[in-house]
KOLPADREN-198173 format. One line per 4 residues: number of its first residue (from 1); for each residue z, y, x of C-alpha. Coordinates in steps of 0.001 Angstrom, whole numbers. Last residue first. Layout:
N
NUM> Z,Y,X  ...
END
This chain:
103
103> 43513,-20674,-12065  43465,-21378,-8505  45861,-24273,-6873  43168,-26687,-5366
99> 41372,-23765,-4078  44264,-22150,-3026  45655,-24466,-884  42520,-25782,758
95> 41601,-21667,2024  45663,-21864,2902  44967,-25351,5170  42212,-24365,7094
91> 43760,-21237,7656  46445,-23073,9491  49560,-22256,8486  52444,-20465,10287
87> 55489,-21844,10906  58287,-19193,11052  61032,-19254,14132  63845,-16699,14190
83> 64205,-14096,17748  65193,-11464,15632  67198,-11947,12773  65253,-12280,9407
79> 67328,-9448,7107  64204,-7155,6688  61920,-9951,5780  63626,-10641,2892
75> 63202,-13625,664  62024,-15567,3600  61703,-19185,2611  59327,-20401,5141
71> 56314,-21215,2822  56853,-18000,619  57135,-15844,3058  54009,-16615,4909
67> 52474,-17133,1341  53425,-13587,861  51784,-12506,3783  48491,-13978,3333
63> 46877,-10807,2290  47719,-9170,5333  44050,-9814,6876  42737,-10877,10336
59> 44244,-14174,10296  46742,-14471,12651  47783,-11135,13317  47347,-9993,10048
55> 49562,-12033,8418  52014,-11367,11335  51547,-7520,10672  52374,-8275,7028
51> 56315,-8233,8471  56972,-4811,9039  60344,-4457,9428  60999,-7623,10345
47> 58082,-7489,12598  59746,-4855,14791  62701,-6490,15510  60409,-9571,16576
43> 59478,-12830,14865  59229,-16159,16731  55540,-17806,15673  55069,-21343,15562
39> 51501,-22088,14781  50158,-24793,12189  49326,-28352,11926  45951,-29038,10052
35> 47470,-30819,7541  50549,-29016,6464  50118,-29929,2591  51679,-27113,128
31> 52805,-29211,-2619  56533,-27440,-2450  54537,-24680,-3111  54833,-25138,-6580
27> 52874,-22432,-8288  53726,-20478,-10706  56493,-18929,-8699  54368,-16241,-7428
23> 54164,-14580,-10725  51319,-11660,-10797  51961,-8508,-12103  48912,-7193,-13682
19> 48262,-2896,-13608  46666,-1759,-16617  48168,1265,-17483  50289,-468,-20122
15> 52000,-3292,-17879  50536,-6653,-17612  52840,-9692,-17049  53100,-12766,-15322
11> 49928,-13284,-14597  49847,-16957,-12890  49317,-16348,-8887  46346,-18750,-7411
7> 43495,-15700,-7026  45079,-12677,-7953  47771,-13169,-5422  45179,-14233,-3089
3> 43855,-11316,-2895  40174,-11217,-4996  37200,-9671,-3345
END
C-alpha cells in the first residue's frame, strides 16, 4: 500500500541506498476543496508532542498527518500552544484530494 506521500508527493530526490524523498510542496494545496466540511479538533500538550496521534485518531492511520499539517499551516507541531484549533478534513475529501492530485 502506498502512503500518501508516495502517492501525490513529486520525488524530490533519491539518495544512494535507495531511499526517495518526496517534496510536499509539489502540490498546491491551496486547491484543497473543503467539501464535505470537516472536524474542529483543539490540540493538547500531549498531541504537540506527538501529533500523528490526531491522524490516527480520526482516521485510523497516521499517514494523513502531514496533510494535517500541511492544511493548517503547522510547520512545527512542537511549538502549537495548547488549547489551538486545527480543521480536520473529511476523509471524503483527502481520498478526492489525492486522486485528483496523484502522479
Amino acid at each position: 500500500m502506498l502512503t500518501m506521500r508516495e502517492t501525490i508527493y513529486k520525488p524530490l530526490e533519491t539518495l544512494s541506498e535507495g531511499t526517495v524523498i518526496n517534496d510536499p510542496t509539489s502540490i498546491d494545496w491551496k486547491t484543497f476543496k473543503w467539501n464535505n466540511g470537516y472536524f474542529e479538533h483543539i490540540v493538547t500538550k500531549h498531541e504537540t508532542e506527538q501529533f500523528f496521534k490526531i491522524s490516527g485518531a480520526y482516521y485510523g492511520t497516521y499517514i494523513y498527518t502531514d496533510l494535517i499539517k500541511l492544511l493548517n499551516n503547522i510547520i512545527d507541531p512542537f511549538e502549537m500552544i495548547p488549547g489551538s484549533k486545527i480543521k480536520l478534513p473529511k476523509l471524503e475529501d483527502i481520498k478526492q484530494f489525492i486522486f485528483e492530485n496523484r502522479k
